[in-house]
Structures are given as structure tokens and as C-alpha cells.
Chimera marker file (.cmm) of the C-alpha trace (Angstrom):
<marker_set name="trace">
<marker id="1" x="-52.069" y="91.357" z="-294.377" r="1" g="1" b="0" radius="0.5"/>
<marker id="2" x="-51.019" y="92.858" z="-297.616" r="1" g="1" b="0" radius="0.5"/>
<marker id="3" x="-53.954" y="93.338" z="-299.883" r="1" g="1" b="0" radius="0.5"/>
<marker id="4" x="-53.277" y="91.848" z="-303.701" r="1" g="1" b="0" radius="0.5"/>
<marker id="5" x="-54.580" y="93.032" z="-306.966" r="1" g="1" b="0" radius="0.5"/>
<marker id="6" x="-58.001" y="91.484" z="-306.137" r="1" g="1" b="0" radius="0.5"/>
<marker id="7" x="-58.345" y="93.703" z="-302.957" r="1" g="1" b="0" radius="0.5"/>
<marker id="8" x="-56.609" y="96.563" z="-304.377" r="1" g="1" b="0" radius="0.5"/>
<marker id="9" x="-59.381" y="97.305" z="-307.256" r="1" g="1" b="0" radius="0.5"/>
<marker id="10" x="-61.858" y="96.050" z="-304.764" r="1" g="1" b="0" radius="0.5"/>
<marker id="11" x="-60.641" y="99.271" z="-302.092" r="1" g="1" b="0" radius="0.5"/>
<marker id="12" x="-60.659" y="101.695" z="-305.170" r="1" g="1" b="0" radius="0.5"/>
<marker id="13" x="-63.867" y="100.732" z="-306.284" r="1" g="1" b="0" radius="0.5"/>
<marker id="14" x="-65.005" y="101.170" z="-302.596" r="1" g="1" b="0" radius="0.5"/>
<marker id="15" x="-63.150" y="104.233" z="-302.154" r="1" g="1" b="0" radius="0.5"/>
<marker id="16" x="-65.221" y="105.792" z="-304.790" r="1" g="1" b="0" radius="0.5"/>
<marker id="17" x="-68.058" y="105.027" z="-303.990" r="1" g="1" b="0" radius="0.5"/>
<marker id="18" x="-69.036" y="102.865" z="-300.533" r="1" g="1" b="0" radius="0.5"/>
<marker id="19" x="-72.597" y="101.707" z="-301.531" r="1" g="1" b="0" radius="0.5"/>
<marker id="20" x="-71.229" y="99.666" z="-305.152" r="1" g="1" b="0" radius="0.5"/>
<marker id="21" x="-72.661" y="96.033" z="-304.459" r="1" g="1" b="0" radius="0.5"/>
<marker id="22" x="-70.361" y="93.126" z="-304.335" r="1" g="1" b="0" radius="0.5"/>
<marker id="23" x="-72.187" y="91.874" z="-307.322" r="1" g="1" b="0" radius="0.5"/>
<marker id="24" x="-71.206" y="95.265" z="-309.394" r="1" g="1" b="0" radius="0.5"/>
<marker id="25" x="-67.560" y="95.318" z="-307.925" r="1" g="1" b="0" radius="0.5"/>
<marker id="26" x="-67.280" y="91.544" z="-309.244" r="1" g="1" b="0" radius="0.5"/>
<marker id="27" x="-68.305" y="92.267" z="-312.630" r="1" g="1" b="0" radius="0.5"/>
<marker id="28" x="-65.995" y="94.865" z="-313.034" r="1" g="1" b="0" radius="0.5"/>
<marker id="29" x="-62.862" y="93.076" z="-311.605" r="1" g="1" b="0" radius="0.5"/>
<marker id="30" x="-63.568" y="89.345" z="-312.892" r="1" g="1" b="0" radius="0.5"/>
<marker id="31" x="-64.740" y="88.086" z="-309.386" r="1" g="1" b="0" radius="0.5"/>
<marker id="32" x="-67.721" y="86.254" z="-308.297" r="1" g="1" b="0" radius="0.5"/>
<marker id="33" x="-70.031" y="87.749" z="-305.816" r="1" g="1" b="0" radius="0.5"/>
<marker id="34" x="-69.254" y="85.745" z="-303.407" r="1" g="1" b="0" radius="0.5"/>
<marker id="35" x="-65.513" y="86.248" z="-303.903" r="1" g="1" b="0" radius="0.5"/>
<marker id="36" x="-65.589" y="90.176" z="-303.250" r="1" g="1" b="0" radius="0.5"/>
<marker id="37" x="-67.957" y="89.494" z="-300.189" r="1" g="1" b="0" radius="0.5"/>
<marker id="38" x="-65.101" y="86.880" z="-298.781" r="1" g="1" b="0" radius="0.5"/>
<marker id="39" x="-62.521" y="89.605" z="-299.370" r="1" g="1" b="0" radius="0.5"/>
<marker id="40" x="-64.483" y="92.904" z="-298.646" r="1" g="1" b="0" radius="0.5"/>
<marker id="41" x="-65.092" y="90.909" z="-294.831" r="1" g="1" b="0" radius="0.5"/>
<marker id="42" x="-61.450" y="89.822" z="-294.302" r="1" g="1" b="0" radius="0.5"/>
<marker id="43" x="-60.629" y="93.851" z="-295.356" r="1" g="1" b="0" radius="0.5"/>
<marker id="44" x="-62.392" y="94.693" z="-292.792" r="1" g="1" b="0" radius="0.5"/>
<marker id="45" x="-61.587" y="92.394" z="-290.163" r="1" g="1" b="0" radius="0.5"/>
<marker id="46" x="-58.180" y="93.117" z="-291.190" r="1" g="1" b="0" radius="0.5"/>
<marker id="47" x="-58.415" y="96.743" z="-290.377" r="1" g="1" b="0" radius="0.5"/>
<marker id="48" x="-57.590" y="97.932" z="-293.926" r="1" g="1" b="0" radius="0.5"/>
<marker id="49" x="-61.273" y="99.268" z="-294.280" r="1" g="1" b="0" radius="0.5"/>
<marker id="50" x="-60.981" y="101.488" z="-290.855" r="1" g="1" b="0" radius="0.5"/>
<marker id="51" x="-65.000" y="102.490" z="-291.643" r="1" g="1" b="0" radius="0.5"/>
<marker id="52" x="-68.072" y="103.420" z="-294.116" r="1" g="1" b="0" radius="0.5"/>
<marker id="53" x="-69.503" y="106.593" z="-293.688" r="1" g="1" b="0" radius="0.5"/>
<marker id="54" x="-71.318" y="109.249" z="-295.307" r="1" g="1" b="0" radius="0.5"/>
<marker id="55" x="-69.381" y="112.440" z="-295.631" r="1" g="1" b="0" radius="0.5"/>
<marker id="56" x="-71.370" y="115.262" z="-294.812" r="1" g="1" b="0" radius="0.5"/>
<marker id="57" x="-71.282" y="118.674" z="-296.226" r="1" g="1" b="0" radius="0.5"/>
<marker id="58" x="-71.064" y="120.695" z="-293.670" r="1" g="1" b="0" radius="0.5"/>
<marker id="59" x="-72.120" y="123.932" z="-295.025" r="1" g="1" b="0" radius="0.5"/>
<marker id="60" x="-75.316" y="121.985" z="-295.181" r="1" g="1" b="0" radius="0.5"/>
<marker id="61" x="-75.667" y="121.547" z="-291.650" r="1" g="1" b="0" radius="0.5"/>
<marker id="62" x="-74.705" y="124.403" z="-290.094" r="1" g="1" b="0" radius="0.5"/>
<marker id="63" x="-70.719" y="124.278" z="-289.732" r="1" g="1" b="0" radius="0.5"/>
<marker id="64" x="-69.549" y="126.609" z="-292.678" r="1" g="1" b="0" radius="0.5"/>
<marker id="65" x="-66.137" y="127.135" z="-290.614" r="1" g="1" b="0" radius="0.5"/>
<marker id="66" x="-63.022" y="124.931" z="-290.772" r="1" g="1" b="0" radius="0.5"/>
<marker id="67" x="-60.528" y="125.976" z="-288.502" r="1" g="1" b="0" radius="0.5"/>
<marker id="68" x="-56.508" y="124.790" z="-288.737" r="1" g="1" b="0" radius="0.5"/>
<marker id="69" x="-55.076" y="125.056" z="-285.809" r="1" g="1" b="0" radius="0.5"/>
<marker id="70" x="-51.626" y="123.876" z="-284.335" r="1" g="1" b="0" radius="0.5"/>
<marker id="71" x="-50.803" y="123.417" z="-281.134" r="1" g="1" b="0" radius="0.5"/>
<marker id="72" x="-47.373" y="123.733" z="-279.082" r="1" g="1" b="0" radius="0.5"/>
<marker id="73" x="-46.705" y="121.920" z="-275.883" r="1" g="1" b="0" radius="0.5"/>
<marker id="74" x="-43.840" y="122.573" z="-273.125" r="1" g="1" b="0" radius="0.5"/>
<marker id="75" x="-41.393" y="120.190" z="-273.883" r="1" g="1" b="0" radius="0.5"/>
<marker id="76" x="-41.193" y="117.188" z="-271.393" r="1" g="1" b="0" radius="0.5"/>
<marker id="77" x="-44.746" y="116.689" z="-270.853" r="1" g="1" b="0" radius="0.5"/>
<marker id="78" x="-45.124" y="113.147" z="-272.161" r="1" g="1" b="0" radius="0.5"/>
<marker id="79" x="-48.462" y="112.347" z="-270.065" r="1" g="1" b="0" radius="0.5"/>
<marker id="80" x="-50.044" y="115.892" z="-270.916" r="1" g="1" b="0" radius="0.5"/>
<marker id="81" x="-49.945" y="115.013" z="-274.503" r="1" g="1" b="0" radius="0.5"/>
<marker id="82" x="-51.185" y="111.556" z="-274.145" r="1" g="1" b="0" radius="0.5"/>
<marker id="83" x="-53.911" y="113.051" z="-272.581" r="1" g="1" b="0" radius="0.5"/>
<marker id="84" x="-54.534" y="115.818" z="-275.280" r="1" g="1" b="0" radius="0.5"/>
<marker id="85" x="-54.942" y="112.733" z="-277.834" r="1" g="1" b="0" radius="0.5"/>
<marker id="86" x="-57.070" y="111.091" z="-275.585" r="1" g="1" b="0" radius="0.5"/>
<marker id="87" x="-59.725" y="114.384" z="-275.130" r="1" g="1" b="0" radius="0.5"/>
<marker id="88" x="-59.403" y="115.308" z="-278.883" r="1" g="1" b="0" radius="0.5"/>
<marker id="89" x="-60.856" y="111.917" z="-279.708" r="1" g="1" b="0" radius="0.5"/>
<marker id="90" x="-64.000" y="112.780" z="-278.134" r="1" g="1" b="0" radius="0.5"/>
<marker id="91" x="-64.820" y="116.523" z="-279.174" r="1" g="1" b="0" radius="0.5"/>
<marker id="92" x="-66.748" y="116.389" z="-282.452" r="1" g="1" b="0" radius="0.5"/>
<marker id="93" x="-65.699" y="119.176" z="-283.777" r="1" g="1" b="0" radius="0.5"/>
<marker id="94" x="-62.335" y="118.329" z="-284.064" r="1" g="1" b="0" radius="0.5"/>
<marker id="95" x="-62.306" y="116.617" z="-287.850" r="1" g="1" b="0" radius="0.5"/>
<marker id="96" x="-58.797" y="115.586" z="-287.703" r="1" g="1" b="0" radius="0.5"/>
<marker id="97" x="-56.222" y="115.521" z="-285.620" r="1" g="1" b="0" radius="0.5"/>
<marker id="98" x="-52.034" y="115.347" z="-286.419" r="1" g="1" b="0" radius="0.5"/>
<marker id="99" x="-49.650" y="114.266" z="-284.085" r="1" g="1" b="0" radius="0.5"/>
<marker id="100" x="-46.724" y="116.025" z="-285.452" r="1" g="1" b="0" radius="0.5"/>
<marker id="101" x="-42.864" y="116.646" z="-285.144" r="1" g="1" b="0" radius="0.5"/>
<marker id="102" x="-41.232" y="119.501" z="-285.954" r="1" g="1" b="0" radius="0.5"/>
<marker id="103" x="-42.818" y="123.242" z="-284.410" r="1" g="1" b="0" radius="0.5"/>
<marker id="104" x="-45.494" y="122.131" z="-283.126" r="1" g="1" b="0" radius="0.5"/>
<marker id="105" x="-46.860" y="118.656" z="-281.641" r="1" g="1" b="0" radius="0.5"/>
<marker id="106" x="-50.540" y="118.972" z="-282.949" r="1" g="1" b="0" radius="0.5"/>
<marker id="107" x="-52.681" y="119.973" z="-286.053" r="1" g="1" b="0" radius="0.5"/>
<marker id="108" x="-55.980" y="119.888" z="-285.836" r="1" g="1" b="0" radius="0.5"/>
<marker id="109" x="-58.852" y="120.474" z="-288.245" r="1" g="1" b="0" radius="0.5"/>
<marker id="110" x="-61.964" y="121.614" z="-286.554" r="1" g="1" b="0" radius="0.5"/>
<marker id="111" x="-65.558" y="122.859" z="-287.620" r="1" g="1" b="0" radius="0.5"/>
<marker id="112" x="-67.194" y="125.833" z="-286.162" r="1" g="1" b="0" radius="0.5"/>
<marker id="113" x="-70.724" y="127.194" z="-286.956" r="1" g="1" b="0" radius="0.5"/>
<marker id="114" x="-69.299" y="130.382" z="-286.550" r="1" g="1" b="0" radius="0.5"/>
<marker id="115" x="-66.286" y="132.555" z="-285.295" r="1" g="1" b="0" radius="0.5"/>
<marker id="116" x="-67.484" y="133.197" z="-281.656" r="1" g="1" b="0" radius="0.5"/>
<marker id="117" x="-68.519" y="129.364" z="-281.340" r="1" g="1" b="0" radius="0.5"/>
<marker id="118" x="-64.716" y="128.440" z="-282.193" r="1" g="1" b="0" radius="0.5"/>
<marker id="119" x="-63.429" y="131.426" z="-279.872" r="1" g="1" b="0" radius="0.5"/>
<marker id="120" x="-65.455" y="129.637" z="-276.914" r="1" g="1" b="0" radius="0.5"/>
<marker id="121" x="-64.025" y="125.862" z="-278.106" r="1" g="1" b="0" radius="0.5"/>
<marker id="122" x="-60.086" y="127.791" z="-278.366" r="1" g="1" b="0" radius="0.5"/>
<marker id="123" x="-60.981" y="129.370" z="-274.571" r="1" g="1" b="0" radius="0.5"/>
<marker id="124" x="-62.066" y="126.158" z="-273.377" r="1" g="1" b="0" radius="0.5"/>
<marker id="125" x="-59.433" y="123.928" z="-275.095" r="1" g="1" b="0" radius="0.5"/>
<marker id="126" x="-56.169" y="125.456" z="-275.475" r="1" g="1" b="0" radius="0.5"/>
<marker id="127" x="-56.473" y="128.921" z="-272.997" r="1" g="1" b="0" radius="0.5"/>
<marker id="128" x="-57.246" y="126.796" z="-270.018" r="1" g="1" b="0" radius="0.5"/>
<marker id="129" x="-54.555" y="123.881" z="-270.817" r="1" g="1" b="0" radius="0.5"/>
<marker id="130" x="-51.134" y="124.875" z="-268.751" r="1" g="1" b="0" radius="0.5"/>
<marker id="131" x="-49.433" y="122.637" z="-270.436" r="1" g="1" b="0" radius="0.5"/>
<marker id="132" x="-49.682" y="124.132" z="-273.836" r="1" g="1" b="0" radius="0.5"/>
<marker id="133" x="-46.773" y="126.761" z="-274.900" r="1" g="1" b="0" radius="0.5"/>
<marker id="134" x="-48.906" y="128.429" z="-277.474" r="1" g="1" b="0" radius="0.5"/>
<marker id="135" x="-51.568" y="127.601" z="-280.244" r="1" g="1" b="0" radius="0.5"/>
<marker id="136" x="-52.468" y="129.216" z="-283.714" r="1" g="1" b="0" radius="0.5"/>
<marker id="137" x="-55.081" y="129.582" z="-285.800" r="1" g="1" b="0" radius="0.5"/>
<marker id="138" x="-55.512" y="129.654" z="-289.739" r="1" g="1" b="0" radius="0.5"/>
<marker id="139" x="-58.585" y="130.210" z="-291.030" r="1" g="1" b="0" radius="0.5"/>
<marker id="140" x="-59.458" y="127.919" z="-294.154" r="1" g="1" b="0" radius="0.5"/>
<marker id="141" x="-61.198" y="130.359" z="-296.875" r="1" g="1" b="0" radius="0.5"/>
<marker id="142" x="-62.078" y="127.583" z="-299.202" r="1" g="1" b="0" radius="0.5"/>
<marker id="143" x="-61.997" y="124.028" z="-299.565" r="1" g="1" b="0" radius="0.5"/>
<marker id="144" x="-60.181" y="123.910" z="-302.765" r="1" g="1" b="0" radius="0.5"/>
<marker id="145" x="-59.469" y="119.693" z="-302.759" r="1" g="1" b="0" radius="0.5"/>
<marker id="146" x="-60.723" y="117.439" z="-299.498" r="1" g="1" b="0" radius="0.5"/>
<marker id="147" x="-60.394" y="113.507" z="-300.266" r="1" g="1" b="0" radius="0.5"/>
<marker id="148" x="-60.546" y="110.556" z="-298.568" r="1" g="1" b="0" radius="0.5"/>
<marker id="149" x="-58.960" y="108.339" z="-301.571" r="1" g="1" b="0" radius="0.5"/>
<marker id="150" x="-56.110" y="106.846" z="-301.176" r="1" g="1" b="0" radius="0.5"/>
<marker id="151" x="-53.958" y="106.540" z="-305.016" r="1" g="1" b="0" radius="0.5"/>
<marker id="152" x="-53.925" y="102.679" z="-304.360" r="1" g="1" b="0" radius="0.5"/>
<link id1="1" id2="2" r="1" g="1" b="0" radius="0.2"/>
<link id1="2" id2="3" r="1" g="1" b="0" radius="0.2"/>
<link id1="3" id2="4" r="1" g="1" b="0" radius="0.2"/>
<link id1="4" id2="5" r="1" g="1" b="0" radius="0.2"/>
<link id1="5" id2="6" r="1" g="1" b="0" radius="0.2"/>
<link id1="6" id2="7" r="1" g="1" b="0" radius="0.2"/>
<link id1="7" id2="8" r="1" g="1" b="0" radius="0.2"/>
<link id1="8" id2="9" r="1" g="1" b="0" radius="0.2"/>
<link id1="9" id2="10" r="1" g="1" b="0" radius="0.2"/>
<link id1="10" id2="11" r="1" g="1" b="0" radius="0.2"/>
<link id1="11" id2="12" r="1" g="1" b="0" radius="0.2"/>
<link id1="12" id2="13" r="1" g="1" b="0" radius="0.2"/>
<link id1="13" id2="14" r="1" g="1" b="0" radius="0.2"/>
<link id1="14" id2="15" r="1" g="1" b="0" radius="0.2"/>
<link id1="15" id2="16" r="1" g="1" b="0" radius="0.2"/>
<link id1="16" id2="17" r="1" g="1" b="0" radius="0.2"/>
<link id1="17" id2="18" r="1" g="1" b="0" radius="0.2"/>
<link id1="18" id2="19" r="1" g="1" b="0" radius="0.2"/>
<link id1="19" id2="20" r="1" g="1" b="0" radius="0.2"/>
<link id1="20" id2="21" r="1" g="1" b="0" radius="0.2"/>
<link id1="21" id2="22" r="1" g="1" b="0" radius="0.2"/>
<link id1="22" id2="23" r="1" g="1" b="0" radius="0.2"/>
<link id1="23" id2="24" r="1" g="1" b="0" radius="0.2"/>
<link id1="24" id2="25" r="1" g="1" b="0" radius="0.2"/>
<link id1="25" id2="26" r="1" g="1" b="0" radius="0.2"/>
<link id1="26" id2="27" r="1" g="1" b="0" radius="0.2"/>
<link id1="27" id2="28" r="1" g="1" b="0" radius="0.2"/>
<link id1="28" id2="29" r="1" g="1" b="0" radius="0.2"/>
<link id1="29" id2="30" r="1" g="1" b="0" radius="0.2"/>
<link id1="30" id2="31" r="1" g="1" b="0" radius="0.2"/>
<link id1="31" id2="32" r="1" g="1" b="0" radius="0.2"/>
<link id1="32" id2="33" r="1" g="1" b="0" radius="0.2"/>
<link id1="33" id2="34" r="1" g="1" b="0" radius="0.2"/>
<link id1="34" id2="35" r="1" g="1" b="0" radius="0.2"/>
<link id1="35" id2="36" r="1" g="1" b="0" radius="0.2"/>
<link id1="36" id2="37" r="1" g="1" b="0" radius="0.2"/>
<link id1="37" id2="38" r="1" g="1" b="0" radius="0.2"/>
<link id1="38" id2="39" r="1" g="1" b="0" radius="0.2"/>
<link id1="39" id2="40" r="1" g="1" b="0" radius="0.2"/>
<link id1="40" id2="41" r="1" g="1" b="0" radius="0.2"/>
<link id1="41" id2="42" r="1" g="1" b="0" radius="0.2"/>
<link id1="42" id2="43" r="1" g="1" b="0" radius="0.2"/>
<link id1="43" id2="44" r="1" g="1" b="0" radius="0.2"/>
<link id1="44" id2="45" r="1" g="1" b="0" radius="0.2"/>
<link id1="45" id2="46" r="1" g="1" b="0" radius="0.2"/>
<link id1="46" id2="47" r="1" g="1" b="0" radius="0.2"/>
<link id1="47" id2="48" r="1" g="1" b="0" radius="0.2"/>
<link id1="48" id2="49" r="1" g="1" b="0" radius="0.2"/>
<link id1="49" id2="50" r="1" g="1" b="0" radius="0.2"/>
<link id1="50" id2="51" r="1" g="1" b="0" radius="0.2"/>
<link id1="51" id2="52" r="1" g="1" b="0" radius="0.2"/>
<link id1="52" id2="53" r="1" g="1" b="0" radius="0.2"/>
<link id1="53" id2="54" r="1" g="1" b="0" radius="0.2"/>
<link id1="54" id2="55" r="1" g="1" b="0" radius="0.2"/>
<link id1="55" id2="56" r="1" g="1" b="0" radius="0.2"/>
<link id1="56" id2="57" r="1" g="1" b="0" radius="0.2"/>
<link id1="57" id2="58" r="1" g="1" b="0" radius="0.2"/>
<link id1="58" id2="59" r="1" g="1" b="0" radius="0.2"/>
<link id1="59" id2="60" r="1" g="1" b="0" radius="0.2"/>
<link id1="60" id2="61" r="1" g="1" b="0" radius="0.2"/>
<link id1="61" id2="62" r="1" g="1" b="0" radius="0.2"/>
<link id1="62" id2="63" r="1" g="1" b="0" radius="0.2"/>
<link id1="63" id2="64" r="1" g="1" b="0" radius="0.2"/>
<link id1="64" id2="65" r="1" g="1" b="0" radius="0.2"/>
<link id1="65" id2="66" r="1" g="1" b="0" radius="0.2"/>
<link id1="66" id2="67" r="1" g="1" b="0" radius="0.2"/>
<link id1="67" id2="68" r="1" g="1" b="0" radius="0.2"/>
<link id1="68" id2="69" r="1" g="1" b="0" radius="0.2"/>
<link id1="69" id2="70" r="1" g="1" b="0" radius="0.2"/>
<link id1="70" id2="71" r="1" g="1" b="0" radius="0.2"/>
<link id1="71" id2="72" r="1" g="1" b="0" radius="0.2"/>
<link id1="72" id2="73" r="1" g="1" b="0" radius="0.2"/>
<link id1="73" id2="74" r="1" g="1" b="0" radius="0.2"/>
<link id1="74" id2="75" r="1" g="1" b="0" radius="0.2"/>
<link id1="75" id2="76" r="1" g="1" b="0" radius="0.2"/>
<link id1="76" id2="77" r="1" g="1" b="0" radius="0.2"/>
<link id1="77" id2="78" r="1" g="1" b="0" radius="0.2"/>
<link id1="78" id2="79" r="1" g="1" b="0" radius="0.2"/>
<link id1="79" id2="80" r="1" g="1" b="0" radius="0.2"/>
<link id1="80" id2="81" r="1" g="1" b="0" radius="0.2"/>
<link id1="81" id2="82" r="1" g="1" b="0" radius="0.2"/>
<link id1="82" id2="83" r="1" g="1" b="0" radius="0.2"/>
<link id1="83" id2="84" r="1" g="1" b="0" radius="0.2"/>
<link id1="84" id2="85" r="1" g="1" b="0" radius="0.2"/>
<link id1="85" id2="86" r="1" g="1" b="0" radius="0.2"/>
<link id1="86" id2="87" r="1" g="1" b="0" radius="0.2"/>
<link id1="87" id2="88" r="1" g="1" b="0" radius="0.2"/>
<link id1="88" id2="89" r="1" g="1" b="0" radius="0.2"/>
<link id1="89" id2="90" r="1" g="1" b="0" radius="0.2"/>
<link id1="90" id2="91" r="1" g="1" b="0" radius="0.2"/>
<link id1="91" id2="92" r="1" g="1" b="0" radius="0.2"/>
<link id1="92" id2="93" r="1" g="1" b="0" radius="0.2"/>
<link id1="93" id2="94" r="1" g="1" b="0" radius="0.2"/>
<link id1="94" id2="95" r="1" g="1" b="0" radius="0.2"/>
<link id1="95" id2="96" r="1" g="1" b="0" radius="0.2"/>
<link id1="96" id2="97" r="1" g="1" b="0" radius="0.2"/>
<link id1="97" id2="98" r="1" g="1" b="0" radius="0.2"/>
<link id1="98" id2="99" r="1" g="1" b="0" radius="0.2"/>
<link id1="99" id2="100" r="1" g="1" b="0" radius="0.2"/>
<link id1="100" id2="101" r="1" g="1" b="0" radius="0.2"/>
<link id1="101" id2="102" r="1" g="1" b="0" radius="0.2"/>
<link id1="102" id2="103" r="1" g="1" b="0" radius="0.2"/>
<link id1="103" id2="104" r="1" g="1" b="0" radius="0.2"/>
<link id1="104" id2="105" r="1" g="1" b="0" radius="0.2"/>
<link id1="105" id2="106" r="1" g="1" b="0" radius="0.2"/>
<link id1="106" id2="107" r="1" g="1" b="0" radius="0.2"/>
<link id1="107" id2="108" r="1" g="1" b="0" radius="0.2"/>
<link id1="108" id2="109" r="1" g="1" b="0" radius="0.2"/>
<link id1="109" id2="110" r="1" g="1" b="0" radius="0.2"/>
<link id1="110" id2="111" r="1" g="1" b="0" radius="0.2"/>
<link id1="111" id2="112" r="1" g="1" b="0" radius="0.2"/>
<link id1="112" id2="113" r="1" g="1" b="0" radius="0.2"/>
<link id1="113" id2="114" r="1" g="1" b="0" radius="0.2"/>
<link id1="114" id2="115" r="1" g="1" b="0" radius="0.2"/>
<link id1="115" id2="116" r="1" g="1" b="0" radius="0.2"/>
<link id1="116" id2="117" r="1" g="1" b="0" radius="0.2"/>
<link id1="117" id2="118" r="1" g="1" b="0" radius="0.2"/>
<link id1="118" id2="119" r="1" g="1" b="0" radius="0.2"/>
<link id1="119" id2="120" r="1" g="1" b="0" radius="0.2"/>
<link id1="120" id2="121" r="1" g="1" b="0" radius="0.2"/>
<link id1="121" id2="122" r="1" g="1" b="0" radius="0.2"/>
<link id1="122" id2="123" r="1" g="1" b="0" radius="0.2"/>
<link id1="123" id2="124" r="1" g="1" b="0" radius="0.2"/>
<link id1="124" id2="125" r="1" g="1" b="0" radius="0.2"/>
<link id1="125" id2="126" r="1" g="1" b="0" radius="0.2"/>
<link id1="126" id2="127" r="1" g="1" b="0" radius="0.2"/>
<link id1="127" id2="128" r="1" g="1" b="0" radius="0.2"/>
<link id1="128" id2="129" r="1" g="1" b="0" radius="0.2"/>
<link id1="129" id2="130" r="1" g="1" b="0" radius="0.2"/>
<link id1="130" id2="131" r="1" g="1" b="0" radius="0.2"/>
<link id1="131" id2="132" r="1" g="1" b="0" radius="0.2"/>
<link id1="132" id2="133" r="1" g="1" b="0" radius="0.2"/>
<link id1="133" id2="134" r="1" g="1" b="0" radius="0.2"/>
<link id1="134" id2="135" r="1" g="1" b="0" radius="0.2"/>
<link id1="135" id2="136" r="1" g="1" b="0" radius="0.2"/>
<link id1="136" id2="137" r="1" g="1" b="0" radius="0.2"/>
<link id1="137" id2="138" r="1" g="1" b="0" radius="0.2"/>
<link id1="138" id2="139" r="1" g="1" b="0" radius="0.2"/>
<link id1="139" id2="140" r="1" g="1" b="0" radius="0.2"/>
<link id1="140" id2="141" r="1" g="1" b="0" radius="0.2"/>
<link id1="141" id2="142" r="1" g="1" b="0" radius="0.2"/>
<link id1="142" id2="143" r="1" g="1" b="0" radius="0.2"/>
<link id1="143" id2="144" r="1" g="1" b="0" radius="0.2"/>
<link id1="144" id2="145" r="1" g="1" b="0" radius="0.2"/>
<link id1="145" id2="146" r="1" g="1" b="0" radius="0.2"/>
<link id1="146" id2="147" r="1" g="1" b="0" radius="0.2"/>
<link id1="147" id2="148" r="1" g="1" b="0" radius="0.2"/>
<link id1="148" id2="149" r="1" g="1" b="0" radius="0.2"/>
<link id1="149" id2="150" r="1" g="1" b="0" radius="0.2"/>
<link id1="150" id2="151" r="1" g="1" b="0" radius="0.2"/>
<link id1="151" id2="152" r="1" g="1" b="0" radius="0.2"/>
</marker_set>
């Protein structure tokens, strides 16, 4: 499904800000209620809104550190690294993670409360994997631009 105009100012209003009623959204775009409820479902059931969640600061709750950090694999390990996605989908503090070509075959963006807490997650991550080649680290010193908008 390919969203039209309609769905494409109802995904930027959205974007900017989850919690704007259907009713609101509709007044601003020239639907009915009703209309942007209908669509806001079928962008959803479509896929093309993935989720709605709060974004969380999280200085505020104790994880002041974001981490980069790319990994290398040996080369020829197909099932290694299709198991690498598969455990990085269920460590929370891994934000993000980048299957990538070139260098490396993963970035990752993870949140630490502190330096020795993400030494202990590196250790028992990336130290004890065999199938890794090597793995860096890049410490992010600010946040300068973080956005989950899409220019749409």
C-alpha cells in the first residue's frame, strides 16, 4: 500500500505528535473524524505505522550513556550473524541496531548507566562471541539531533 496525500499529512501530523485526536488531525487536513480513524487503522494494519510509543529521556532514568559500537564478523559465518540479529532483538539496551555492508556487519546504539555497566554488556556480548573478528566503541558526547520523523 502506498499511502496518498490523505495519509501522508495524516503520518506527519502523527509523527509529531502521537496523542493528536482523529478529530484534530481531520480539521486540519479537511477529513471527517471518521475518515482519519478509517485510514489511521488501515496504516496500521498496513505496517506503515510500525508502533506508538513514548520516547523516554534517558538521562531521566538512569542511562546517561549512549554507546556506538560496530561490530566485525569472520567472513563466511552466515548462521552466526543470523543469530547475532536474533539475540540483539532481545537485549534492551541495545537502542538500535544496523545491519551493514561495508567494514563492518553491525552498528549498534546502546545505553549504559555507566562505563563499567557497558564494559560488563561488551565482555558478555562481543568478548565471548568467537565468531566476531573485532568490535569498536565510540563514545557519543552529546546528542546534538535524535528524530524519529520521517521528511514525508
Amino acid at each position: 500500500m502506498i499511502p496518498d496525500g490523505f495519509d501522508l499529512a495524516i503520518l506527519r501530523c502523527l509523527q509529531n505528535n502521537a496523542r493528536h485526536s482523529a478529530e484534530l488531525i481531520g480539521a486540519d487536513i479537511g477529513l471527517s473524524t471518521t475518515a482519519v480513524q478509517r485510514r489511521i487503522r488501515k496504516l496500521r494494519d498496513d505496517g506503515v505505522i510500525r508502533a506508538e510509543v513514548a520516547i523516554v529521556n534517558p538521562q531521566a532514568v538512569g542511562y546517561p550513556l549512549t554507546v556506538m559500537v560496530e561490530v566485525a564478523f569472520k567472513k563466511g559465518l552466515g548462521d552466526a550473524i543470523d543469530s547475532f540479529r536474533q539475540d540483539m532483538q532481545a537485549l534492551t539496551e541495545v537502542q538500535q541496531c544496523f545491519y551493514l555492508s561495508g567494514e563492518f556487519d553491525f552498528m549498534l546504539i546502546v545505553q549504559a548507566t555507566d562505563m563499567a555497566a557497558h564494559e560488563r554488556f561488551a565482555r558478555a556480548v562481543f568478548s565471548t562471541n568467537d565468531h566476531i573478528l573485532k568490535f569498536q566503541t565510540t563514545l557519543v558526547m552529546d546528542t546534538v539531533k535524535q528524530s524519529y520523523c520521517l521528511p514525508i
